[in-house]
N, CA and C of each residue as an Amber inpcrd file, in Angstrom:
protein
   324
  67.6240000 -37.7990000 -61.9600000  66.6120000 -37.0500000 -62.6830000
  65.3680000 -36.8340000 -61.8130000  64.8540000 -38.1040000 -61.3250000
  64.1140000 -37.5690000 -60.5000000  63.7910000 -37.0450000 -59.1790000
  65.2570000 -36.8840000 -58.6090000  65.7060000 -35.7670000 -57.5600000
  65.6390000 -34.3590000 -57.6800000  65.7810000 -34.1660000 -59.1430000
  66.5030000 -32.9390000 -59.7290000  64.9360000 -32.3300000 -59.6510000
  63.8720000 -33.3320000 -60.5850000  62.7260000 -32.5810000 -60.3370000
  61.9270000 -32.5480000 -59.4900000  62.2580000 -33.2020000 -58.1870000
  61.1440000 -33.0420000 -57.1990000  61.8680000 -31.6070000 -56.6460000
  63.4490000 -31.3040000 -56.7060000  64.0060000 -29.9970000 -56.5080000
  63.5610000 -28.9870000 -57.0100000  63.1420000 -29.3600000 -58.2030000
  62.5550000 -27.8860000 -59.1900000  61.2880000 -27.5270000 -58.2910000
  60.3230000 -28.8100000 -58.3660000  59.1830000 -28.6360000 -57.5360000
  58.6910000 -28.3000000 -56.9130000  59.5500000 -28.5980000 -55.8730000
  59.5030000 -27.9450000 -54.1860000  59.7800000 -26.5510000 -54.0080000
  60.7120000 -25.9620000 -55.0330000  61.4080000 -24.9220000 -55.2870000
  60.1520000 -23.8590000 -55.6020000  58.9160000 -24.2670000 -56.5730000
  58.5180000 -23.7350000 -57.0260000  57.5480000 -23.2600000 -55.7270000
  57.0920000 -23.9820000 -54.6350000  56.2160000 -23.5090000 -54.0310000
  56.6960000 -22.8430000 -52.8310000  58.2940000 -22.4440000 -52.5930000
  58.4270000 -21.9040000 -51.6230000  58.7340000 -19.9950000 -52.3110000
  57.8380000 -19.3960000 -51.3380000  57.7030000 -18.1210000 -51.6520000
  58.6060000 -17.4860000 -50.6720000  58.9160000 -15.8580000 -51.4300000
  59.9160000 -15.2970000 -50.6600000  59.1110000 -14.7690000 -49.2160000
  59.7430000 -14.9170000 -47.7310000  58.9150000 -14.3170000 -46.9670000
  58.2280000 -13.0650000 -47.5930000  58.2960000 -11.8600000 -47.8680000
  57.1400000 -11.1490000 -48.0840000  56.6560000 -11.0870000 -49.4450000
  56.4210000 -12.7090000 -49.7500000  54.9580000 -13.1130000 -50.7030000
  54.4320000 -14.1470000 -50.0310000  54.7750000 -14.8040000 -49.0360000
  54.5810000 -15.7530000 -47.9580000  52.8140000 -15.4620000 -47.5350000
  53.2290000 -13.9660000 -46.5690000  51.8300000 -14.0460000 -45.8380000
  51.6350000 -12.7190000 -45.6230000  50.6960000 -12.1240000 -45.9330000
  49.9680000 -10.8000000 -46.6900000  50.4460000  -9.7450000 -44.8520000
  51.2020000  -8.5170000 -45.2410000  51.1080000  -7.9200000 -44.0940000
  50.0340000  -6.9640000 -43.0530000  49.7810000  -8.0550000 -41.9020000
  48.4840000  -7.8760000 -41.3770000  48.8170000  -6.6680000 -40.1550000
  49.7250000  -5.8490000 -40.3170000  49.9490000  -4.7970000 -38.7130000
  49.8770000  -3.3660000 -39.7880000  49.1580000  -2.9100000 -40.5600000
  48.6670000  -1.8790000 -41.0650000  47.6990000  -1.0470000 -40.4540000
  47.9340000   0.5910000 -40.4880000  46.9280000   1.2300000 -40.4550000
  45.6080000   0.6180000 -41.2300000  45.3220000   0.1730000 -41.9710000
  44.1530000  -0.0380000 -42.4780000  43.4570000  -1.3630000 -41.4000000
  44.5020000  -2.2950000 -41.6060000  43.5410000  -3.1590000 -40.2330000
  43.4410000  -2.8910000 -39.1340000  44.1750000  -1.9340000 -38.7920000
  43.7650000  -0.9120000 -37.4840000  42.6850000  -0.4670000 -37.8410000
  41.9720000   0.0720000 -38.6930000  41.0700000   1.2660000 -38.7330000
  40.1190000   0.3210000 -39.1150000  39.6290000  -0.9300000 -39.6910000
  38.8090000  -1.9500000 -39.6530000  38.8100000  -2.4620000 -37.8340000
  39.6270000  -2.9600000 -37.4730000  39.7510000  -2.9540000 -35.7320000
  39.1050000  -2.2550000 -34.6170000  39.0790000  -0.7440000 -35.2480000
  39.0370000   0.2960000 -34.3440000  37.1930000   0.3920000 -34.6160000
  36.8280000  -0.0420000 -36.2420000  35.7800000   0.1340000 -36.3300000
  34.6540000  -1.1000000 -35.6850000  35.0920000  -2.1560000 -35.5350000
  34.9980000  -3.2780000 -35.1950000  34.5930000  -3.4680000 -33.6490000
  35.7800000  -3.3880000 -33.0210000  35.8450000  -3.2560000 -31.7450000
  35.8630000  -1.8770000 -30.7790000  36.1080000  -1.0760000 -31.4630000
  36.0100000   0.5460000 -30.5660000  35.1590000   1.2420000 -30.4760000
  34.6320000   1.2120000 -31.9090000  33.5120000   2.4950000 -31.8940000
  32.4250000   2.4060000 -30.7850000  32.0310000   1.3350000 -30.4480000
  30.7820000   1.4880000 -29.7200000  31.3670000   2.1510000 -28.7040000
  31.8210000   2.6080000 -28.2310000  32.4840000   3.6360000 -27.1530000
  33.2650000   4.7370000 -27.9780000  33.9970000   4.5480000 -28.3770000
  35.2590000   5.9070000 -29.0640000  34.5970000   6.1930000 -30.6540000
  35.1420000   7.3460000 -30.9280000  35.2730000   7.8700000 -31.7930000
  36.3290000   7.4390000 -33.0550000  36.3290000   6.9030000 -33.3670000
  37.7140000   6.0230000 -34.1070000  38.3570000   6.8170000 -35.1480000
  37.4060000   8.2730000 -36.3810000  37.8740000   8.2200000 -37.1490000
  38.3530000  10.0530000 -36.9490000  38.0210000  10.4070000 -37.6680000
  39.0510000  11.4980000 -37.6580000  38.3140000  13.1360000 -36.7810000
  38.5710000  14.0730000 -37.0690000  38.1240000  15.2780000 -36.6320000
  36.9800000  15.5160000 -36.7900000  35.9740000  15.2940000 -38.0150000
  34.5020000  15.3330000 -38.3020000  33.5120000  14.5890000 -37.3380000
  34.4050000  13.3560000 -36.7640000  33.4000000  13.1960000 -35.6460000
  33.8200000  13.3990000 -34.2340000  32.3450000  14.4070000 -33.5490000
  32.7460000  15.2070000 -32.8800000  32.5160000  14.4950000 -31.5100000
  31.3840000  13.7900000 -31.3060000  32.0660000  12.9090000 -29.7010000
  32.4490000  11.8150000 -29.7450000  32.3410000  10.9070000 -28.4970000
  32.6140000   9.7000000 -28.3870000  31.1220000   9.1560000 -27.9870000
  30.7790000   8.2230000 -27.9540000  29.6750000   7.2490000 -28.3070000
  29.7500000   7.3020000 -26.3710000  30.6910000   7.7000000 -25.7410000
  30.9530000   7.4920000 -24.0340000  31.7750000   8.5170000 -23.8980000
  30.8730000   9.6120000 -23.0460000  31.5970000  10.4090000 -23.0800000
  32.9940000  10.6380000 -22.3560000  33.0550000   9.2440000 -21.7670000
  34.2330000   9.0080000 -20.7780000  35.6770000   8.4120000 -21.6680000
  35.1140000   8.1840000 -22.9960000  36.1400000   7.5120000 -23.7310000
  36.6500000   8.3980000 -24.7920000  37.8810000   8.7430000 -24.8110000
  38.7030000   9.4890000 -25.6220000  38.0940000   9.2360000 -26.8520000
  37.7770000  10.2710000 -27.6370000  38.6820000  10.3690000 -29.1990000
  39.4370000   9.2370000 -29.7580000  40.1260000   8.9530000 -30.6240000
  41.5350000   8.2070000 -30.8460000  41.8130000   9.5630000 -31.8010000
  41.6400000  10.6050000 -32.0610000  42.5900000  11.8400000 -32.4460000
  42.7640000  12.3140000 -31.6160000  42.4560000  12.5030000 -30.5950000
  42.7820000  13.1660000 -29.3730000  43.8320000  12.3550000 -28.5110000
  43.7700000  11.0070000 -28.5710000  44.7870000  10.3590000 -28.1330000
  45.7090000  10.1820000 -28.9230000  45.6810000  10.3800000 -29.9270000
  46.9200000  10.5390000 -31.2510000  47.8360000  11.7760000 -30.7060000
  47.0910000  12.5830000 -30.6590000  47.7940000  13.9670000 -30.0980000
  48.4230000  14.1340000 -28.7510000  48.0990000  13.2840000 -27.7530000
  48.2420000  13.5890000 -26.7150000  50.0100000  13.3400000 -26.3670000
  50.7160000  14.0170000 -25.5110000  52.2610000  14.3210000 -25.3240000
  52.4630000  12.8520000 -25.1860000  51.7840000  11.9760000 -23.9750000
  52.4510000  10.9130000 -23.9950000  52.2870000   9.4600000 -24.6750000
  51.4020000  10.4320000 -25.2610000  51.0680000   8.6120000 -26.8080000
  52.0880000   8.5670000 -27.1870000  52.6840000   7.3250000 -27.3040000
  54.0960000   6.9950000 -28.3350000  53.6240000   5.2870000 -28.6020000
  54.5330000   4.8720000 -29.6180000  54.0580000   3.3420000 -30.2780000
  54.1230000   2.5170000 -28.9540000  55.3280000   2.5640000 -27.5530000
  55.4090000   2.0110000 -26.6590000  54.1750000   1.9740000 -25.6550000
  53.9280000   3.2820000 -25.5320000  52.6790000   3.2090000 -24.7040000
  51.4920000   3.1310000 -25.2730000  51.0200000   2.8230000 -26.2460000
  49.9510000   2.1220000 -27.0870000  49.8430000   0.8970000 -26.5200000
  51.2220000   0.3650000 -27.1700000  51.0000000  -1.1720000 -27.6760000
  51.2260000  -1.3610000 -25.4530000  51.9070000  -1.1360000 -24.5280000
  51.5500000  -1.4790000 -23.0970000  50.0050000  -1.4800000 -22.8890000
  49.7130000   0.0520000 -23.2660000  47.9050000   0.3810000 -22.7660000
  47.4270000  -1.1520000 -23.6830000  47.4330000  -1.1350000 -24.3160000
  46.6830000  -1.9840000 -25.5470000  46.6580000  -3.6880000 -24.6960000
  47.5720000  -4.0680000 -24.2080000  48.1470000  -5.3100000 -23.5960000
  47.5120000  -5.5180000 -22.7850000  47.1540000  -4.1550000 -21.6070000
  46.7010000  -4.1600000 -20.0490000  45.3850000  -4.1400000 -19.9810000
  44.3240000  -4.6190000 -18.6360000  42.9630000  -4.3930000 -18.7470000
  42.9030000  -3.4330000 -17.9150000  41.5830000  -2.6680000 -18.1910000
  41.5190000  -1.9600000 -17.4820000  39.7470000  -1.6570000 -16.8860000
  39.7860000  -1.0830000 -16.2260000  38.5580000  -1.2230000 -15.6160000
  37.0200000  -0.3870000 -16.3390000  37.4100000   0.4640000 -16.4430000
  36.3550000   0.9870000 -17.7240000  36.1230000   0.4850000 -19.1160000
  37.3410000  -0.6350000 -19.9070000  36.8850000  -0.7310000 -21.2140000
  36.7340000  -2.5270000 -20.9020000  35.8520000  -3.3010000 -22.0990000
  36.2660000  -4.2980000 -22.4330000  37.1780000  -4.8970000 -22.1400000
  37.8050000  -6.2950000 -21.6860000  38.8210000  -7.2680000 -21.6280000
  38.8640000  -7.7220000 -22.4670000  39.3770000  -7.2000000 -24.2810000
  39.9820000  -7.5120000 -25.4430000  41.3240000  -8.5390000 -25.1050000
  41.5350000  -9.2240000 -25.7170000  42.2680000  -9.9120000 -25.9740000
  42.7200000  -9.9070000 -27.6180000  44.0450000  -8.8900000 -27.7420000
  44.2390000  -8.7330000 -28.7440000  45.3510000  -9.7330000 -29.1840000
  45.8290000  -9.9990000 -30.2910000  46.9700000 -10.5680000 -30.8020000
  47.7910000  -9.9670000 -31.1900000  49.2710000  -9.5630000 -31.0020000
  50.0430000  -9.2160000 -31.2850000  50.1140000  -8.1170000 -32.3010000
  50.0260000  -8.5280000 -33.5970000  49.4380000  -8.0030000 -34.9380000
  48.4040000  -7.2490000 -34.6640000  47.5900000  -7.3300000 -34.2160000
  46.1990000  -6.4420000 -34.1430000  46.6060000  -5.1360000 -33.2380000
  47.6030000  -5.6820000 -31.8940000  48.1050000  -4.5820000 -31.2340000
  48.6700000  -3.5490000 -32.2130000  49.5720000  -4.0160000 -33.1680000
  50.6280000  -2.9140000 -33.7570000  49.5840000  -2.5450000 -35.1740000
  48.8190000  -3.1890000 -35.1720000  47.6500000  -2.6550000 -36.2770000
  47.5000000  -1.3420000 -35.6270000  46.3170000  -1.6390000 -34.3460000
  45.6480000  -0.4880000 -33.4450000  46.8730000   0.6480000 -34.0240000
  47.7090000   0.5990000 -33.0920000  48.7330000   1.1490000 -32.5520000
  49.4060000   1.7550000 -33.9620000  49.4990000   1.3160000 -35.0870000
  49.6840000   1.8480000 -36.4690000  48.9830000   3.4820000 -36.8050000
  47.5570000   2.8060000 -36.6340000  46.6950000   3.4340000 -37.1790000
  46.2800000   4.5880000 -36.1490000  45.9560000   4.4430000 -34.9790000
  45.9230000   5.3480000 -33.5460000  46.7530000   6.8750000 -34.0900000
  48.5530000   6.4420000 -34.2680000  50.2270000   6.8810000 -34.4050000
  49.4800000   7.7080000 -36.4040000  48.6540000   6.9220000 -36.6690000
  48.5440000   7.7250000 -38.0850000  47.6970000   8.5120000 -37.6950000
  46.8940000   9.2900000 -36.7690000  45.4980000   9.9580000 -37.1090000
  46.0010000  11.2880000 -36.4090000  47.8020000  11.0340000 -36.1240000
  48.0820000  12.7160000 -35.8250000  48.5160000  14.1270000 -36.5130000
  48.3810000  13.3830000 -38.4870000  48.2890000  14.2810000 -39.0500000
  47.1950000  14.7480000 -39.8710000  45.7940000  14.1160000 -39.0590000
  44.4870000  14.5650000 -39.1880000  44.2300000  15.3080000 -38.1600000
């Protein structure tokens, strides 16, 4: 009996993975991200705003659009440092956030 209910018990607090842990690689925490960490250089949000804060730093609609943006070369660029931006150190999740939300702003 009291096997049975520490079984019920235990039972009760294990959740199915997706009620586990809230999914954090969304366009939306991209676009909190982008606002966070990008803007002070880029332009993060859509067509209404018309430069970049540097004029050396893309758009992210303009890099949405561009032939060779794809989710692969995001999430590489995103990984690598480079000499004009910040040395971010992103996490995984935050990469495919960016990289979500970047991949969404090409049908704005």
């Amino acid at each position: 009996m009291r096997r049975a209910l520490f079984t019920i018990f235990a039972a009760g607090f294990v959740a199915p993975a997706s009620l586990a842990a809230p999914q954090v690689n969304t366009p939306t925490v991209g676009a909190h991200l982008a606002q966070t960490l990008c803007v002070q250089c880029h332009a993060v949000g859509t067509e209404a705003e018309k430069h970049s804060a540097d004029p050396q730093a893309p758009r992210f609609v303009d890099v949405a659009h561009m032939p060779s943006t794809t989710e692969l070369s995001l999430k590489v660029f995103l990984r690598s440092s480079h000499r004009n931006m910040p040395d971010f150190m992103l996490a995984p999740d935050e990469i495919d956030s960016l990289t979500a939300y970047v991949l969404g702003l090409r049908g704005k």
